[in-house]
Structure formats: C-alpha cells, structure tokens
C-alpha positions in Angstrom: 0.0 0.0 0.0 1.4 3.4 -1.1 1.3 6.6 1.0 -1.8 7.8 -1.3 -3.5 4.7 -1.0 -3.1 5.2 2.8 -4.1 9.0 2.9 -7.1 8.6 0.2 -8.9 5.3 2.6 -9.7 7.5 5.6 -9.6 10.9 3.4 -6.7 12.5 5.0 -4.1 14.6 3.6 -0.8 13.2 1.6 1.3 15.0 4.3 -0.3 13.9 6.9 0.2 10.0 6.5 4.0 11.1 5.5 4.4 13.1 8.8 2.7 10.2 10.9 5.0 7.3 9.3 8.0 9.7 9.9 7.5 10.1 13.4 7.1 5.9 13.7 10.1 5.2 11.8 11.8 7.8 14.0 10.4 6.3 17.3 10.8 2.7 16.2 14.8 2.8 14.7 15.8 5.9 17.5 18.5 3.9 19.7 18.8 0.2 18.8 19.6 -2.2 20.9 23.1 -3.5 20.8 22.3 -6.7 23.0 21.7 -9.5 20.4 24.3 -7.7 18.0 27.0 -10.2 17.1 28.8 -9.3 14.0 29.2 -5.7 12.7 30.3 -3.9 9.4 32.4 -0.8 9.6 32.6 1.4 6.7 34.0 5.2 6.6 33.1 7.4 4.0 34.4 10.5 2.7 32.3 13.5 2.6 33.5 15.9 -0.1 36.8 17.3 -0.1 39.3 16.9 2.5 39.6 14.8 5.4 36.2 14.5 6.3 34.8 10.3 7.4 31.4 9.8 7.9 31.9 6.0 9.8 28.9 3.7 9.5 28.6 1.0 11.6 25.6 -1.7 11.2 24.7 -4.6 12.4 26.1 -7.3 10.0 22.6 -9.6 10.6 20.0 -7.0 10.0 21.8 -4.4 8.4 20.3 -2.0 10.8 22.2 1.1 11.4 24.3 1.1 14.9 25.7 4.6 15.1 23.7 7.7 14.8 25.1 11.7 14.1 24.2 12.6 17.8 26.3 10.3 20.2 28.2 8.2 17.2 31.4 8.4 19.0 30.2 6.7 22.2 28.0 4.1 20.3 30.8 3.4 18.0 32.8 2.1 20.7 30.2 0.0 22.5 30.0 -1.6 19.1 33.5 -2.1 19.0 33.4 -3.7 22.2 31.1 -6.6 21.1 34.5 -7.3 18.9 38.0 -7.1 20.5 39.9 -8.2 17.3 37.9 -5.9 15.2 38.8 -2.9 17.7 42.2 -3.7 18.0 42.6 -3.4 13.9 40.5 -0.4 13.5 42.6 1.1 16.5 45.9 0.0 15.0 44.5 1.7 11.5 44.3 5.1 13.1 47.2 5.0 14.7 49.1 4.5 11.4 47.0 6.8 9.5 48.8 9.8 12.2 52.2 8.5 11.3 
C-alpha cells in the first residue's frame, strides 16, 4: 500500500500520512539495541573534499544502522566492544593513519 492509497482510505491529507509514518520510523529505529548484535560492518566514507569520514557501523545480521550523528562516537565504541579483534585493527589503523 502506497502513501496515497493510505491517505485517500480515511480521506486525510498526503502530508499527513507522511508526517505520521516519519515520526514511527523515528520512534521505532531511534536507539537500537546493541544486545543480540553479534557481528558488525564498519565502513567510513568520505564527505567531499578533504579529510572528512562519515563512519557507518551496522549490524552485519540485520543491516540496521548502529551509530547515529548525535552520540556516534560513544556508540561506535560500544559496538567495537562486542568485537576485541575488530577494535584492536581499527585502532591499529588510526594509529598509522597519524604516522
């Protein structure tokens, strides 16, 4: 079912139905749970010019998004801790990037 469908069954508004599913998907995907997370991908990607990452992290099972803009920093290392050898290379990568 499309977003029209959905808006022309009760007779509401496009924007409506658009602003009601955006405020679910916010609720619903906010902070997820890193309990059950057992294997994750980390992925940095440049933004423009420069030196400017944008690091991804997701959950290798679902391929839910881990990190968010807001707190990534903390949340990238609590993902990192689910996976010891994983940290230690990613660790051992920035320190020879500074070299």
């Amino acid at each position: 079912m499309t977003i029209l469908d959905a808006a022309n069954h009760p007779g509401v508004s496009w924007d409506l139905i658009k602003e009601i599913q955006k405020h679910y998907l916010a609720k619903k995907y906010k902070s997820p749970r890193l309990k059950h997370v057992t294997r994750i991908a980390i992925d940095e990607i440049s933004i423009g010019k420069g030196h400017r990452y944008l690091t991804a992290v997701l959950n290798l099972k679902t391929g839910a998004v881990i990190n968010d803009q807001k707190n990534e920093k903390e949340r990238f290392e609590e993902a990192l801790g689910l996976n010891k050898p994983l940290a230690t290379a990613y660790y051992l990568k920035e320190d020879l990037r500074q070299v």
